[in-house]
Kinemage of the C-alpha trace (Angstrom):
@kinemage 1
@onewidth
@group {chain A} dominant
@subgroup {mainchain}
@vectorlist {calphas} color= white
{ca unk a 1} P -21.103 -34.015 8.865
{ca unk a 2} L -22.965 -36.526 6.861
{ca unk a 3} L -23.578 -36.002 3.179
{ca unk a 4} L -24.655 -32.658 1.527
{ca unk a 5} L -27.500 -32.593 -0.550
{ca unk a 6} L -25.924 -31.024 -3.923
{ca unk a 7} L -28.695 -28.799 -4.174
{ca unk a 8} L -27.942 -27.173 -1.039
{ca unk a 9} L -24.835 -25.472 -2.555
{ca unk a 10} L -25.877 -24.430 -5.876
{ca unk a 11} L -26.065 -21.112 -5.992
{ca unk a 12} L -27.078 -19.707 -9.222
{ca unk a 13} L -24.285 -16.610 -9.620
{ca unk a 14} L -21.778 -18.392 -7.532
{ca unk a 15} L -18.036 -17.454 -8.415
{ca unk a 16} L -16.713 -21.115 -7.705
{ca unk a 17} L -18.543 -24.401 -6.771
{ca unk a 18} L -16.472 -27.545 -6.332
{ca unk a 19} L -15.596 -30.242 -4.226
{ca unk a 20} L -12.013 -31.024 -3.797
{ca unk a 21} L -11.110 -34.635 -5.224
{ca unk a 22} L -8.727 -35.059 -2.487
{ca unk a 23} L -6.106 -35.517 -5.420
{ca unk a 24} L -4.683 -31.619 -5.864
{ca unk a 25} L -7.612 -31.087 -8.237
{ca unk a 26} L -11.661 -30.356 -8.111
{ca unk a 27} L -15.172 -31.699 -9.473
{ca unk a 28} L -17.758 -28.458 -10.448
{ca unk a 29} L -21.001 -29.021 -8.548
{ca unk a 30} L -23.437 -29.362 -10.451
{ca unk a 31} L -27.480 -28.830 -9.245
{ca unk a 32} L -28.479 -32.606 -8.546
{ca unk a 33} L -27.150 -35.096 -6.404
{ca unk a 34} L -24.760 -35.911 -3.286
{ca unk a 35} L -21.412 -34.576 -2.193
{ca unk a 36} L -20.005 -36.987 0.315
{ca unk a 37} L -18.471 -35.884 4.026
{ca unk a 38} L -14.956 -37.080 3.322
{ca unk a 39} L -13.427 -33.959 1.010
{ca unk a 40} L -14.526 -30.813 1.404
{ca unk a 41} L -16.564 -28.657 -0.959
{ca unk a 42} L -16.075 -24.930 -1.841
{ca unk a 43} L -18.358 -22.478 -2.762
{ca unk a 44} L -17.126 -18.856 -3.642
{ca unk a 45} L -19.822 -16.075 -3.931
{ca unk a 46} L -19.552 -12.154 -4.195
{ca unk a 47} L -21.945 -11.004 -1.025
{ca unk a 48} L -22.797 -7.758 -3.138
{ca unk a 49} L -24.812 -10.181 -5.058
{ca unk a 50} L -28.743 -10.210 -4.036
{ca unk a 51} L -29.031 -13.833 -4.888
{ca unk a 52} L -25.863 -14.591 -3.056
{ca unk a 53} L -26.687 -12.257 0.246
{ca unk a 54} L -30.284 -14.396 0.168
{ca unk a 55} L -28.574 -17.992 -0.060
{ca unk a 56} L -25.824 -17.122 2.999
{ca unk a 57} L -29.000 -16.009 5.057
{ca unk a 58} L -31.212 -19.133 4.469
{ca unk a 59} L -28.958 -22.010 4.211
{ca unk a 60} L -28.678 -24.391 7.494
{ca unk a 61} L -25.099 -25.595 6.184
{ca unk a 62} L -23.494 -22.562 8.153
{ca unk a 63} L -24.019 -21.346 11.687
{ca unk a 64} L -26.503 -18.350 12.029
{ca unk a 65} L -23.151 -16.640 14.147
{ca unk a 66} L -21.918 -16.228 10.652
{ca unk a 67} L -24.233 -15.205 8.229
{ca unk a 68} L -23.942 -11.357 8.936
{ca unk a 69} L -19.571 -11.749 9.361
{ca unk a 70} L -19.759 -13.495 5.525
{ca unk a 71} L -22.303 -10.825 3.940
{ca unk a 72} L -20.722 -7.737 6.301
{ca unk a 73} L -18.767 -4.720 5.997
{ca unk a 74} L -15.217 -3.961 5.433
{ca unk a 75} L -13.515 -5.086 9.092
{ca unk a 76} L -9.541 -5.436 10.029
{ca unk a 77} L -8.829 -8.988 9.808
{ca unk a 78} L -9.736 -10.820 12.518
{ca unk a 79} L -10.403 -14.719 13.118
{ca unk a 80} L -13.631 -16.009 15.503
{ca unk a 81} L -13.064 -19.686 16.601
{ca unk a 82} L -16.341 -21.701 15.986
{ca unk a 83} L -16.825 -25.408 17.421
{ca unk a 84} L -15.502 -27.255 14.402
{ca unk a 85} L -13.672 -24.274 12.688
{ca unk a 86} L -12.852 -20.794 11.417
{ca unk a 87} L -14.471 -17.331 10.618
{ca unk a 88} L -11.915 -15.643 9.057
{ca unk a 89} L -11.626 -12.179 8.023
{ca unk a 90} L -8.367 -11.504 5.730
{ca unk a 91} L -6.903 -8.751 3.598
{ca unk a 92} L -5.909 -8.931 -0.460
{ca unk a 93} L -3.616 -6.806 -2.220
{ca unk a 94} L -5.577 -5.064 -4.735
{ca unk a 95} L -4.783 -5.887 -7.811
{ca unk a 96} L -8.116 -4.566 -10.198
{ca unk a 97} L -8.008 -2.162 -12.713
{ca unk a 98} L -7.766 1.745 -11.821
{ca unk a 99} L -7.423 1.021 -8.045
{ca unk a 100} L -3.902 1.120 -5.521
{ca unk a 101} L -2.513 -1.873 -3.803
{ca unk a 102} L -2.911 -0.886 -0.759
{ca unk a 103} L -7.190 -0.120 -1.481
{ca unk a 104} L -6.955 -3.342 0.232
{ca unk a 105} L -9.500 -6.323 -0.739
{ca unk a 106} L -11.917 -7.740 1.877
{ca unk a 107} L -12.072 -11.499 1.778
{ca unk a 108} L -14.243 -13.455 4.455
{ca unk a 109} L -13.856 -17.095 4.797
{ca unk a 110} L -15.691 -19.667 6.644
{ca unk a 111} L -13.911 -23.590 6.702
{ca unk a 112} L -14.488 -26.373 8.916
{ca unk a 113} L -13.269 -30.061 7.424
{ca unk a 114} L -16.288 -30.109 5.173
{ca unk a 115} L -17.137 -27.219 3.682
{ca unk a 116} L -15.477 -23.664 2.734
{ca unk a 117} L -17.327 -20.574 1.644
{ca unk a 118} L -15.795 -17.431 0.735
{ca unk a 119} L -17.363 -14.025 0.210
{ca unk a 120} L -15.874 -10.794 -1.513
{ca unk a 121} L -16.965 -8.142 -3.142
{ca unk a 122} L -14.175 -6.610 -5.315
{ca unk a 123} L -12.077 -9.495 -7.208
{ca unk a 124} L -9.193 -11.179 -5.300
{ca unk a 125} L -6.050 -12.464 -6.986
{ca unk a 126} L -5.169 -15.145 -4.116
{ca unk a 127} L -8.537 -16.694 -4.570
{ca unk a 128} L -7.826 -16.944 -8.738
{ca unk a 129} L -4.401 -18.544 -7.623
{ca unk a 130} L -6.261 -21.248 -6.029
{ca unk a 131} L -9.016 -22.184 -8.348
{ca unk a 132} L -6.023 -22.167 -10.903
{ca unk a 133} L -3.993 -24.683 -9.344
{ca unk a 134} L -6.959 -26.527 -8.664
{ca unk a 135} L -8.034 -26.603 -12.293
{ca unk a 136} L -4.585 -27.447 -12.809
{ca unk a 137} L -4.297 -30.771 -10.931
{ca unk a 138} L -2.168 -29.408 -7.915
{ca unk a 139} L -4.221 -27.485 -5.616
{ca unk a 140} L -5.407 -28.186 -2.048
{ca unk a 141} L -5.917 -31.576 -0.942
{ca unk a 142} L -8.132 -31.197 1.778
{ca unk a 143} L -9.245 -28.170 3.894
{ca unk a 144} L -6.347 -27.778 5.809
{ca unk a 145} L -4.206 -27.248 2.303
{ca unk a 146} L -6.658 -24.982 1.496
{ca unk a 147} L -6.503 -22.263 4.389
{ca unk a 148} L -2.446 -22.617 4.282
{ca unk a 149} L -2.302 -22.191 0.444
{ca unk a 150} L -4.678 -19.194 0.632
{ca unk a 151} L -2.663 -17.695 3.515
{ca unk a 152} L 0.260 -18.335 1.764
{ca unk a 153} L -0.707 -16.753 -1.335
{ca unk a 154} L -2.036 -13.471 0.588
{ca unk a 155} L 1.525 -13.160 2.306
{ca unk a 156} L 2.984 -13.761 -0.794
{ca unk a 157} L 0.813 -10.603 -2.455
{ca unk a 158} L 1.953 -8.421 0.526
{ca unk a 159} L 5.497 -9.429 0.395
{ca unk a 160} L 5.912 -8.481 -3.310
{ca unk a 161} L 4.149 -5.117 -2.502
{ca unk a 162} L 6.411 -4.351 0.538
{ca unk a 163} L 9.564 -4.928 -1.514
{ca unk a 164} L 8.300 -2.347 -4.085
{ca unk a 165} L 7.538 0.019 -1.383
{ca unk a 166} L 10.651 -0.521 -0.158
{ca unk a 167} L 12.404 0.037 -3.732
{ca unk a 168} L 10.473 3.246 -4.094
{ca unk a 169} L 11.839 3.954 -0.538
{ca unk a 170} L 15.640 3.348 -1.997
{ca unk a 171} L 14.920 5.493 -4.979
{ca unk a 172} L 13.839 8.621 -3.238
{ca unk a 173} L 16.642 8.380 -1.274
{ca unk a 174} L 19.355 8.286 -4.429
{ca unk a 175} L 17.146 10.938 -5.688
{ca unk a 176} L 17.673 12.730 -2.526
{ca unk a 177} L 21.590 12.305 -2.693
{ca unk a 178} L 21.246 14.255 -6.297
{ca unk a 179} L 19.540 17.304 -4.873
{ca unk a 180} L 16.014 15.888 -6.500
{ca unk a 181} L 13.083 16.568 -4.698
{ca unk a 182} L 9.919 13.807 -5.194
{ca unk a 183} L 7.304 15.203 -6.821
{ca unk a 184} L 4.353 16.953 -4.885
{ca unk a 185} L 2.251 14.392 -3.237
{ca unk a 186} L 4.321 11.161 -4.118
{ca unk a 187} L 6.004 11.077 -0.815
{ca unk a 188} L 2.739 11.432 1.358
{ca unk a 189} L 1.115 8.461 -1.102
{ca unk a 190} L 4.257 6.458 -0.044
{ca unk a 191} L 3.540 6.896 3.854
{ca unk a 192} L 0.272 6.279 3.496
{ca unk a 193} L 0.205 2.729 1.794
{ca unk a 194} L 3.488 2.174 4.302
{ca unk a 195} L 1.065 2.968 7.326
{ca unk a 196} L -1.869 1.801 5.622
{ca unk a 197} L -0.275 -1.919 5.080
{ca unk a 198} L 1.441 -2.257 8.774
{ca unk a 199} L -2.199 -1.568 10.083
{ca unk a 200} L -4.030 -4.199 8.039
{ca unk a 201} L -0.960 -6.723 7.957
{ca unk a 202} L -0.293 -6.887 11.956
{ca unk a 203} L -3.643 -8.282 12.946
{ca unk a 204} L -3.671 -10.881 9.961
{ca unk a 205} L 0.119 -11.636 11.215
{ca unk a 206} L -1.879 -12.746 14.554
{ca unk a 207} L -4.641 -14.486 12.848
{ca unk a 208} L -1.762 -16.941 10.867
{ca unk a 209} L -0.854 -17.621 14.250
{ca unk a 210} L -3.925 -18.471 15.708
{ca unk a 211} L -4.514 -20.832 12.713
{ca unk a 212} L -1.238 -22.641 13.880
{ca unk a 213} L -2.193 -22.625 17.526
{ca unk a 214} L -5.547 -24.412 17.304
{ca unk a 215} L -5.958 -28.113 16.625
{ca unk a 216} L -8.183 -29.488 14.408
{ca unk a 217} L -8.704 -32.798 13.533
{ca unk a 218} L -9.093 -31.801 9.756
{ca unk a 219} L -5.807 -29.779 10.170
{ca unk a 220} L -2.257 -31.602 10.331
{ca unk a 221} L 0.367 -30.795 11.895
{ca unk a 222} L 2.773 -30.036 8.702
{ca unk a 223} L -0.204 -27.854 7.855
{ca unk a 224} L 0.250 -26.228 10.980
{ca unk a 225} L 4.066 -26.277 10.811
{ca unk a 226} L 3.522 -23.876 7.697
{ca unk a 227} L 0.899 -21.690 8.720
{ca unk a 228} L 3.560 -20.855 11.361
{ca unk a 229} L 6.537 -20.291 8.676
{ca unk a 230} L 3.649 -18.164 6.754
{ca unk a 231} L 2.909 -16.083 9.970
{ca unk a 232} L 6.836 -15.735 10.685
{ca unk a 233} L 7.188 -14.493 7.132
{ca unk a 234} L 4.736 -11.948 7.226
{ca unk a 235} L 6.355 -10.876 10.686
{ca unk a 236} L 9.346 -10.283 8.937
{ca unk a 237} L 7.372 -7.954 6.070
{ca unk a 238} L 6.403 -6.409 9.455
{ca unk a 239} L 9.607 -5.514 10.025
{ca unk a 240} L 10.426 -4.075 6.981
{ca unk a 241} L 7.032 -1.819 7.033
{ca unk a 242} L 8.136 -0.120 10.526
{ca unk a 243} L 11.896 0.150 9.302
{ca unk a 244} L 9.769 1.956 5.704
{ca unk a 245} L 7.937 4.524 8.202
{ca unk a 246} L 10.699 5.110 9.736
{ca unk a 247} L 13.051 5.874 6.863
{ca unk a 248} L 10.339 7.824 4.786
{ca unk a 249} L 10.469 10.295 8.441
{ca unk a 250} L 13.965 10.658 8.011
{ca unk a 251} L 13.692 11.127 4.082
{ca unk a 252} L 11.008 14.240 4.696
{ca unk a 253} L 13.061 15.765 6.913
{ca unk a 254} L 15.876 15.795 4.343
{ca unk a 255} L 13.486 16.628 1.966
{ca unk a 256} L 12.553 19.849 3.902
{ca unk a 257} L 16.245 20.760 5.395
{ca unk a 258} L 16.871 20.877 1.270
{ca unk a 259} L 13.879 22.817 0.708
{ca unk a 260} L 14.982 25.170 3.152
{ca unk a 261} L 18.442 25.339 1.881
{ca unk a 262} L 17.539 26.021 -1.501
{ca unk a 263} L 15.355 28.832 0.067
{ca unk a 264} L 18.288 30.601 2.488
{ca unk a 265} L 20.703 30.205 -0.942
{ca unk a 266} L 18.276 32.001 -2.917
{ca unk a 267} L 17.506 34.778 -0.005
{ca unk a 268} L 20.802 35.334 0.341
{ca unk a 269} L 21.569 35.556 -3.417
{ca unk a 270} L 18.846 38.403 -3.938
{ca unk a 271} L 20.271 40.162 -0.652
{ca unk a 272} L 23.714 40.240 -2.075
{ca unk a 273} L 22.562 41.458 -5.673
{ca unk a 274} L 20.753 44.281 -3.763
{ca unk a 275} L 24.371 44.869 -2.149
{ca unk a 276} L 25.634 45.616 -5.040
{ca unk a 277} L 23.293 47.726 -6.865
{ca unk a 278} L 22.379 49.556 -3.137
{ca unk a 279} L 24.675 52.426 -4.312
{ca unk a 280} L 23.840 52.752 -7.883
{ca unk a 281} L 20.208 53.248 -6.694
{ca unk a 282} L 21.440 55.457 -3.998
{ca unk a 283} L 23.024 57.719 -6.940
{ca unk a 284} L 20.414 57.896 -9.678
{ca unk a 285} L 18.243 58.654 -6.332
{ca unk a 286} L 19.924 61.518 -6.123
{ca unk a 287} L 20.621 62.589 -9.211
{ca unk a 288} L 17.096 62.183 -10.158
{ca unk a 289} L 16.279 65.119 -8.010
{ca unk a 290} L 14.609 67.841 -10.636
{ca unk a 291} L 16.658 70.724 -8.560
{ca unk a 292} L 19.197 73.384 -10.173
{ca unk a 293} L 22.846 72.653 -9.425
{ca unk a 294} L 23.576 69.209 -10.402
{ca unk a 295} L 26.877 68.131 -11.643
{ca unk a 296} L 27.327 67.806 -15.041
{ca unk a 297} L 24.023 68.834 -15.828
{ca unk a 298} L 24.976 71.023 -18.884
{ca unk a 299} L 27.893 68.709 -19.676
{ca unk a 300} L 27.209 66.767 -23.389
{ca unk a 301} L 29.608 63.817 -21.651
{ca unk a 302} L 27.450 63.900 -17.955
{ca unk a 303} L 25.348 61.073 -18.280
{ca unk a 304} L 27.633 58.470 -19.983
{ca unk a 305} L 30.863 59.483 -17.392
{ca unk a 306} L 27.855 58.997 -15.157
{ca unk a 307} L 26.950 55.250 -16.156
{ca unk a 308} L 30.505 54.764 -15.929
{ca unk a 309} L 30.695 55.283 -12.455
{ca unk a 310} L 27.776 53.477 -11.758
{ca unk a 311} L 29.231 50.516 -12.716
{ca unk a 312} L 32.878 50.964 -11.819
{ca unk a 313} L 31.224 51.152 -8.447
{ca unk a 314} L 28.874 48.056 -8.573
{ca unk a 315} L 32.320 46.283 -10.005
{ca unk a 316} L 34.310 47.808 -6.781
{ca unk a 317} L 31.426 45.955 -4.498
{ca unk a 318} L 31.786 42.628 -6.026
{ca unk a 319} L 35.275 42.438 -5.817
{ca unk a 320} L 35.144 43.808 -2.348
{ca unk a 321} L 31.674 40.899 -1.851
{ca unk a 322} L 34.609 38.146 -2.909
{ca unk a 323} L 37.192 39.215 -1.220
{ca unk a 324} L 35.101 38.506 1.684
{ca unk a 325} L 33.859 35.284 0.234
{ca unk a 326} L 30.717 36.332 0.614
{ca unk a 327} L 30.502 35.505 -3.172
């Protein structure tokens, strides 16, 4: 590509807008003069932006095949091969104020060897790990470090999220070895962002791998080398997601075999209280009758020799209840 007119990438509420010095670090665009073809520049926009949708539909630096994928809606991650590059669509932890982890960020990239453009709309922590090191002095060096750096950092993100699933996971099952049941809801939530994670993280796992299949001239092979290692990695937080669902199914079963337990020890507690007290209702049943003729009627001593018997008789049933062991 031959030089880009500076002016053609200044966007006035652009995110990020700098050229890679080729050196691990970046010069800000400013709005006059030329960017040359031999390190790429980077622009980073949000596409909820009206200014920002309006640039990414009129510029010529991108191919019309794009526009739409870089200012769309939410997709599964997915990569479309273009003639001298990528359109990428990849998936952030979430990591903004009052939202979940797994509320996963949308982040569309398009890179060829001279130019990268990213879109979002809700802020994405890889991308701030990038312009970081690149303020730093040890970023990307080129475009190729650039795609395997932001990969890396996404799998990264989703790795440190599956291992706290997974402790969560380990907890509920101690809890579960105590008799505690989770609280209402909290094992449904954990499902969810298990299920919601292998659903968004399996495609991307084939999209790393496509990276490392395709040759580019702007790509090297050691970059390629590690988008491979990146893709294995987040094949192995694969792994760990199924083994997650399928654990979590085995902890709500136990959860409702203990539920039920706790129910049939209860039942059975009121049934065997009603045991014992089935005769001494039997008794004031019948005494309760308002007929002439019954014992003891007249008798000052009647009604406490009667209590006495009551509960000489519920005492006889409860020996007799754990003599049986039914106590």
């Amino acid at each position: 590509m031959s030089s880009i007119d500076i002016s053609q990438l200044h966007v006035p509420d652009a995110i990020i807008a700098c050229q890679l010095d080729g050196e691990g670090g970046m010069l800000p665009i400013t709005s006059a003069g030329e960017v040359g073809p031999t390190k790429p520049c980077w622009v980073h926009l949000d596409y909820s932006s009206t200014v920002s949708r309006d640039w990414l539909q009129s510029t010529p630096l991108i191919p019309d095949t794009v526009r739409d994928a870089l200012a769309g809606d939410s997709l599964r991650p997915r990569i479309s091969r273009l003639a001298d590059g990528f359109m990428l669509v990849l998936r952030s932890i979430n990591h903004n104020d009052n939202a979940r982890p797994d509320q996963l960020v949308a982040v569309r990239v398009f890179i060829n060897g001279d130019l990268i453009i990213t879109t979002r709309k809700r802020k994405a922590r890889a991308i701030d790990r990038i312009w970081e090191d690149l303020q730093n002095g040890h970023g990307a060096e080129n475009a190729g470090n650039w795609i395997v750096e932001f990969c890396d950092a996404l799998t990264e993100q989703s790795g440190e999220f599956i291992e706290q699933l997974y402790d969560r996971i380990i907890a509920l099952e101690d809890a579960l070895l105590d008799g505690k049941v989770p609280a209402r809801g909290e094992m449904a939530l954990l499902r969810k962002q298990l299920i919601v994670m292998r659903r968004y993280m399996a495609p991307q796992r084939d999209v790393f791998a496509r990276i490392a299949n395709e040759k580019f001239t702007w790509m090297a092979d050691e970059d390629r080398r590690l988008m491979q290692d990146i893709a294995d990695r987040l094949g192995r937080g694969l792994e760990d997601l199924d083994a997650g669902i399928a654990r979590t199914a085995v902890i709500s079963d136990e959860i409702d075999a203990l539920i039920a337990e706790s129910m049939n020890r209860r039942t059975y507690i009121m049934s065997l209280m009603a045991m014992v007290f089935l005769p001494a209702t039997f008794l004031t049943g019948l005494f309760g009758v308002n007929l002439g003729g019954i014992p003891g009627g007249n008798w000052h001593y009647g009604f406490a020799v009667f209590c006495i018997i009551l509960a000489a008789i519920a005492i006889a049933v409860t020996l007799w209840l754990k003599s049986r062991k039914w106590l």
